[in-house]
C-alpha positions as CSV (number, residue, x, y, z in Angstrom):
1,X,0.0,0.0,0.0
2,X,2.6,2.4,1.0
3,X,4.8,1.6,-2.6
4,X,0.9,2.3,-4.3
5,X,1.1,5.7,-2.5
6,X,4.4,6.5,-3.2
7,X,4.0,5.7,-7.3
8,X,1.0,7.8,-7.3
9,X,2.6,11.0,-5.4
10,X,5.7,10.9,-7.6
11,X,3.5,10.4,-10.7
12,X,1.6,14.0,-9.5
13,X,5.0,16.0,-10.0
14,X,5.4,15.9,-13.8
15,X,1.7,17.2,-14.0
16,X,1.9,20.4,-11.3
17,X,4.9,21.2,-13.3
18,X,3.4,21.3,-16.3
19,X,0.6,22.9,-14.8
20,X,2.9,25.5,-14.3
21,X,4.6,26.2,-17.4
22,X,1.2,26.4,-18.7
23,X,-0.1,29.0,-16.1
24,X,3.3,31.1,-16.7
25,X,2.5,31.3,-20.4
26,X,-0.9,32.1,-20.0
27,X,0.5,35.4,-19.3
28,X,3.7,35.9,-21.3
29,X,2.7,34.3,-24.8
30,X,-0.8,35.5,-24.7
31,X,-1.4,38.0,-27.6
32,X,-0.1,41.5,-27.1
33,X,1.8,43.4,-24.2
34,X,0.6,42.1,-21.5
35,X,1.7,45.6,-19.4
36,X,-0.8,47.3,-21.8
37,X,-3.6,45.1,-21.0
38,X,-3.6,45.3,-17.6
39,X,-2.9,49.0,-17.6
40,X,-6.3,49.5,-19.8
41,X,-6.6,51.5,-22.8
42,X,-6.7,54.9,-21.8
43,X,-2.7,54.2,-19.9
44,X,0.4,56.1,-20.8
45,X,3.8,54.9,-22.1
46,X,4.8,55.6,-18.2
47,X,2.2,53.6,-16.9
48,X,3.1,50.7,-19.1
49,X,6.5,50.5,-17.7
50,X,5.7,51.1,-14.5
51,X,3.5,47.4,-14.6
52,X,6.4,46.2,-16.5
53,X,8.7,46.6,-13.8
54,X,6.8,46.1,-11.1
55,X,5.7,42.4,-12.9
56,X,9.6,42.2,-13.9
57,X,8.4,41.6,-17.8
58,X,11.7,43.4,-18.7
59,X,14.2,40.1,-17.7
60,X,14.5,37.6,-19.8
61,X,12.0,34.8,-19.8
62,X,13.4,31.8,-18.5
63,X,14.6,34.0,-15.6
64,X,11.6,35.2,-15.1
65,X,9.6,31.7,-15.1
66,X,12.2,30.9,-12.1
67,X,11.9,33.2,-10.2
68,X,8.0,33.4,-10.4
69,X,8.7,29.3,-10.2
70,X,10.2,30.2,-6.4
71,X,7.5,32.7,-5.3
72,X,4.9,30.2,-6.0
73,X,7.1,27.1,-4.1
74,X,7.3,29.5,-1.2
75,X,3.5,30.2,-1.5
76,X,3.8,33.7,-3.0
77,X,1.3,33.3,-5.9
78,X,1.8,36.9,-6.3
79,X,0.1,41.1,-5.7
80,X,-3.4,41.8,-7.3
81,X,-3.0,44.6,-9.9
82,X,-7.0,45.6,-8.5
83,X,-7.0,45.5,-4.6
84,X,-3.0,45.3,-4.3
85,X,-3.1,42.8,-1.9
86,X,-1.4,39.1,-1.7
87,X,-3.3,36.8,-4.4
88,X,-2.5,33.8,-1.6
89,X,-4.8,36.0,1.3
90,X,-7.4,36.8,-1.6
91,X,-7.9,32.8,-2.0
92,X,-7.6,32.1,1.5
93,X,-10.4,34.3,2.1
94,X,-12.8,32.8,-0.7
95,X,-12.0,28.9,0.1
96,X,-13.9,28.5,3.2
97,X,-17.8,28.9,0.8
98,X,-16.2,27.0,-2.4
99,X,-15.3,24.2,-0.1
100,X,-18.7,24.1,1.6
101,X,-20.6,24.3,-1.7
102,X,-18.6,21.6,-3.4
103,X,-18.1,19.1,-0.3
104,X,-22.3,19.5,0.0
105,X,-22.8,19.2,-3.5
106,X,-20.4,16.0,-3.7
107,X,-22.1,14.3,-0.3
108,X,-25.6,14.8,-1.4
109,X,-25.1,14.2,-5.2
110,X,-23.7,10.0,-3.8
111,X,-26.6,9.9,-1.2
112,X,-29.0,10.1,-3.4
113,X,-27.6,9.4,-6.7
114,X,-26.3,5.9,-6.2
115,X,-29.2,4.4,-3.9
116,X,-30.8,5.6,-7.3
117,X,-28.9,3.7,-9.6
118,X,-29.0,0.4,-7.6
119,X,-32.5,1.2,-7.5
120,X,-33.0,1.2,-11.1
121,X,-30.8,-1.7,-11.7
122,X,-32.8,-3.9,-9.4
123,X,-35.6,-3.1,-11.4
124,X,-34.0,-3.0,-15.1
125,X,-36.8,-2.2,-17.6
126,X,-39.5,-1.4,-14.9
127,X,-41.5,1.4,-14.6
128,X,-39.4,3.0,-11.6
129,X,-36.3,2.4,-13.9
130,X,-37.7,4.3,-16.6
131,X,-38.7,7.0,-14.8
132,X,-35.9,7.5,-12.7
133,X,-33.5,7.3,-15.7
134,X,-35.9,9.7,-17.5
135,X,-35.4,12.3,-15.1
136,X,-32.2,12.2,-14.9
137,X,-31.6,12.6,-18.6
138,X,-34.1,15.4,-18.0
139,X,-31.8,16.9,-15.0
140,X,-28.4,16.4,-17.3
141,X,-30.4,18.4,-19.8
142,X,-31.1,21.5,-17.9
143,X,-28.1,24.3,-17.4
144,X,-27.2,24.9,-13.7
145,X,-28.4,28.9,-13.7
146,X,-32.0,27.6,-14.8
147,X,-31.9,25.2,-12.1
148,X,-30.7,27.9,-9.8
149,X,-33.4,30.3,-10.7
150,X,-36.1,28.2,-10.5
151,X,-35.1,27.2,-7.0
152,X,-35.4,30.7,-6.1
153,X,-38.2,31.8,-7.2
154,X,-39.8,28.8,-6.1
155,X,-38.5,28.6,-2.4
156,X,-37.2,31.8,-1.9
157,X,-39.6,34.3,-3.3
158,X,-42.7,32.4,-3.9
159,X,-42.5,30.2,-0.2
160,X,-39.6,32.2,1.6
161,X,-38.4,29.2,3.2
162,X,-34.9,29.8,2.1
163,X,-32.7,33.3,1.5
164,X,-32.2,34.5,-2.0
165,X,-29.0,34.6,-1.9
166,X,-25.8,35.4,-0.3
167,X,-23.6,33.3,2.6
168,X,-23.1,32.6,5.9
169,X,-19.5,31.0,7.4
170,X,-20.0,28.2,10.0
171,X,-18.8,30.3,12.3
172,X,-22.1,32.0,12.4
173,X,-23.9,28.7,13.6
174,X,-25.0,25.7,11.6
175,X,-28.8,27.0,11.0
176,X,-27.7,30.4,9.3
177,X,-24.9,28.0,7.5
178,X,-27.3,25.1,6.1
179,X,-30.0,28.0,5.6
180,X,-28.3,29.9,2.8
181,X,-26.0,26.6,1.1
182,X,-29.5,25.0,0.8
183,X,-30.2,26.3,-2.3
184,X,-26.9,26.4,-4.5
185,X,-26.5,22.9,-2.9
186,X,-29.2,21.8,-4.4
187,X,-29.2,23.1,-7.8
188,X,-25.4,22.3,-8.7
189,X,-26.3,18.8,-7.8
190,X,-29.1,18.2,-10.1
191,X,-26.7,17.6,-13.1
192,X,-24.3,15.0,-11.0
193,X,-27.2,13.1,-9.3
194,X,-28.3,12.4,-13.1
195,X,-24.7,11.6,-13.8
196,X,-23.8,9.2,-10.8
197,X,-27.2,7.7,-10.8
198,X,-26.8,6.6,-14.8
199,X,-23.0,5.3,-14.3
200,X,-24.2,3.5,-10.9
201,X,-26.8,1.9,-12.8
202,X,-25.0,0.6,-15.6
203,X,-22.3,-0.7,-13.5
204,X,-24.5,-2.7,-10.6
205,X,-25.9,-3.9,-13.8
206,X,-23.6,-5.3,-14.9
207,X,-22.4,-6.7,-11.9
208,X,-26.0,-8.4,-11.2
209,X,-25.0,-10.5,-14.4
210,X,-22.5,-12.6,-12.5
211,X,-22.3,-15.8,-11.8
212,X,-21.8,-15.4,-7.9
213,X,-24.6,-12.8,-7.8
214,X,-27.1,-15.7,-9.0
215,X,-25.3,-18.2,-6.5
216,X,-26.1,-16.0,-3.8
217,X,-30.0,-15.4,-5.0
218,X,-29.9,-19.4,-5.1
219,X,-28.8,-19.3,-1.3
220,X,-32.0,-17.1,-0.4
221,X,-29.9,-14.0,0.5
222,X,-31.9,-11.4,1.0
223,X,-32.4,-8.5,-1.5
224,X,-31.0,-6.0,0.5
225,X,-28.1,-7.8,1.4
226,X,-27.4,-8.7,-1.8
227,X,-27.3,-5.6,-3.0
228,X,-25.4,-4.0,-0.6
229,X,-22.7,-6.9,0.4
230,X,-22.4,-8.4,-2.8
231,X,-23.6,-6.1,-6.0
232,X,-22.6,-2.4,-4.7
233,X,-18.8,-2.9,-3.9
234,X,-17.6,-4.4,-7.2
235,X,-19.5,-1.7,-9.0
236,X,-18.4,1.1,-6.7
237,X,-14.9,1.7,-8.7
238,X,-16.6,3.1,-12.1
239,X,-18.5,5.2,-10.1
240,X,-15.9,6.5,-8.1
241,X,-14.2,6.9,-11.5
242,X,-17.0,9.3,-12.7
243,X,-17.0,11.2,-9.4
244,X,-13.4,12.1,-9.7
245,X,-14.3,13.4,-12.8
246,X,-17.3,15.2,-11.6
247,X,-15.0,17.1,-9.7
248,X,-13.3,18.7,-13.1
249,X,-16.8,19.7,-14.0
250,X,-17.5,20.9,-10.5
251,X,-15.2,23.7,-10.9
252,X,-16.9,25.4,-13.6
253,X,-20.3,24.6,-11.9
254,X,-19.1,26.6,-8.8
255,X,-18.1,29.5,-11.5
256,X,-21.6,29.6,-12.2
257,X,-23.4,28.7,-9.1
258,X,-21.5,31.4,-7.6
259,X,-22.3,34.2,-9.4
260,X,-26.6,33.3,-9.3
261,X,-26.5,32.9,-5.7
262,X,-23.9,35.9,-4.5
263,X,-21.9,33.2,-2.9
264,X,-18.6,35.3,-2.2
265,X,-15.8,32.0,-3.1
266,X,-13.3,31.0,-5.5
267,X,-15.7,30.4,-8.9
268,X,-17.1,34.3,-8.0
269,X,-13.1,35.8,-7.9
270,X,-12.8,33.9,-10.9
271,X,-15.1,35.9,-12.5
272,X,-14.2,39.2,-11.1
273,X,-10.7,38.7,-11.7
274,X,-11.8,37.9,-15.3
275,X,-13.5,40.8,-16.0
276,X,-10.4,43.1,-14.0
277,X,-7.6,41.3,-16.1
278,X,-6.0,40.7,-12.5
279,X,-3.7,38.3,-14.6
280,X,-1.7,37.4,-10.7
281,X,-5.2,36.6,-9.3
282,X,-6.1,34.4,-12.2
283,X,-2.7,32.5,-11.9
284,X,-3.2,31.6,-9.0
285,X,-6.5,30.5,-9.1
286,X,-5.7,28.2,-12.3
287,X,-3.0,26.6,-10.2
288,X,-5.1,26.3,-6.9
289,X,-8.1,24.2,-9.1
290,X,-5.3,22.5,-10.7
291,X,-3.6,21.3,-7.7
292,X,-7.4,20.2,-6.3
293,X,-7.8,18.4,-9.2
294,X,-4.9,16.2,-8.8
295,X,-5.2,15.7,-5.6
296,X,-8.5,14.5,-5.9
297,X,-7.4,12.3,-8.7
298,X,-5.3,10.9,-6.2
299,X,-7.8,10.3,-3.6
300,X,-9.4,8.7,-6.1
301,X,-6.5,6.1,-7.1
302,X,-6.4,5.2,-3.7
303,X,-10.2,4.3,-3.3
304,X,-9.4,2.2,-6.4
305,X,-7.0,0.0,-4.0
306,X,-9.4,0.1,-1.4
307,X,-12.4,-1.2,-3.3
308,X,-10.2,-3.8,-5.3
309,X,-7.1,-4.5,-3.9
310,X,-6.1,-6.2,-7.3
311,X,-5.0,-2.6,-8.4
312,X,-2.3,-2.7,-6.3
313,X,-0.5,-5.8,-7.5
């Protein structure tokens, strides 16, 4: 187990590095000065090289690669050209909602999406089957902002069960906390219940077909304990498969979920960052969701050993 863990950090170094040759170009090879488009249209010759040395553009590229390089390795990511503050205290103050939203969204997209799918597997071609697979095509179908808005003006405005919008930190207590993540909870995980629930299917499907699955119906094992001792397990690593990979499209879901419900966290500087060419602010951020992504990747390789400890061999 330990040699797994080992081969799987090591293999995560070639990809954060070139991660970050990528995120250093994104600046230096884009089209244009990139001085002049931070400094807006309307900015003197002065102004331009004033950015230019404050962002040291005039050294030569591969020096300045490393020493941006040894910033970021001693977790400087950088100054924001807007609010002229460190880009590392910027994300540090957004993580805290981006990580509530997504670790909700994640726990309540495998409650209910895979008691779903096993669902629908045990009753392949039924009516249940078809229409829980029906609405979850349905739920793939539909953007997250439509979701989102419907939820508001259904709960918020029209019941005023739930706020409109904006956050509250834990810290505030759990009521005001659950109260206002309800909602954007709820509609970023419409499109990976539909998701999970569809792989799960296939895959306990699938598994149902074996030969020791019908043994054990032969023995009079009980449905539920079928399912759950014998069915779920093997067919557990495709769907962790596709959650891993939910977590790349999570990222642009919280971009989005973000900005309809006010939710002041990483996807919502993305976009204000964006829109201000804060090019440092940006960098940083592509790096932070890159480094989530492999790390999640990695969590994910190790649930692989867990589930079937064949992938270790």
């Amino acid at each position: 187990m330990t040699g797994f863990l080992l081969q799987r950090l090591l293999a995560t170094i070639p990809v954060m590095a070139v991660v970050a040759v990528v995120v250093f170009l994104l600046l230096h090879l884009g089209p244009g000065d990139p001085a002049a488009v931070i400094a807006g249209d309307y900015a003197t010759p002065e102004d331009i090289q004033r950015i230019r040395d404050r962002l040291g553009l005039n050294e030569p590229l591969h020096v300045q690669f490393l020493t941006w390089l040894g910033q970021v390795l001693t977790g400087d990511l950088g100054i924001s050209i807007f609010s002229n503050l460190p880009v590392a205290q910027l994300i540090a103050q957004r993580v805290e909602p981006t990580l509530a939203l997504s670790i909700g969204t994640l726990i309540l997209t495998v409650v209910v999406a895979v008691p779903l799918g096993v669902a629908a597997a045990w009753r392949a071609g039924g009516w249940l089957d078809r229409c829980l697979m029906g609405g979850a095509a349905l739920a793939f179908a539909v953007p997250v902002f439509v979701i989102g808005y419907i939820l508001i003006y259904v709960f918020a405005i029209k019941l005023s069960l739930l706020p409109v919008q904006g956050y509250r930190p834990l810290a505030d207590g759990a009521v005001p906390f659950l109260r206002h993540l309800t909602l954007p909870v709820v509609a970023l995980s419409f499109v990976f219940i539909a998701l999970i629930a569809r792989v799960t299917r296939a895959s306990v499907l699938e598994v149902l077909g074996e030969d020791y699955i019908r043994t054990a119906r032969a023995k009079g094992v009980t449905t539920f304990r079928l399912l759950r001792r014998h069915a779920l397990r093997p067919a557990l690593v495709p769907v962790v498969t596709v959650i891993g990979i939910a977590f790349a499209l999570l990222v642009g879901g919280v971009v989005v979920t973000e900005s309809v419900f006010n939710i002041p966290g990483l996807g919502r500087l993305t976009v204000d960052s964006v829109l201000r060419r804060d090019y440092p602010v940006i960098q940083g951020l592509i790096l932070v969701f890159s480094a989530a992504y492999v790390i999640t990747n990695l969590i994910v390789d190790l649930l692989y050993s867990v589930l079937d400890p064949r992938i270790r061999e």
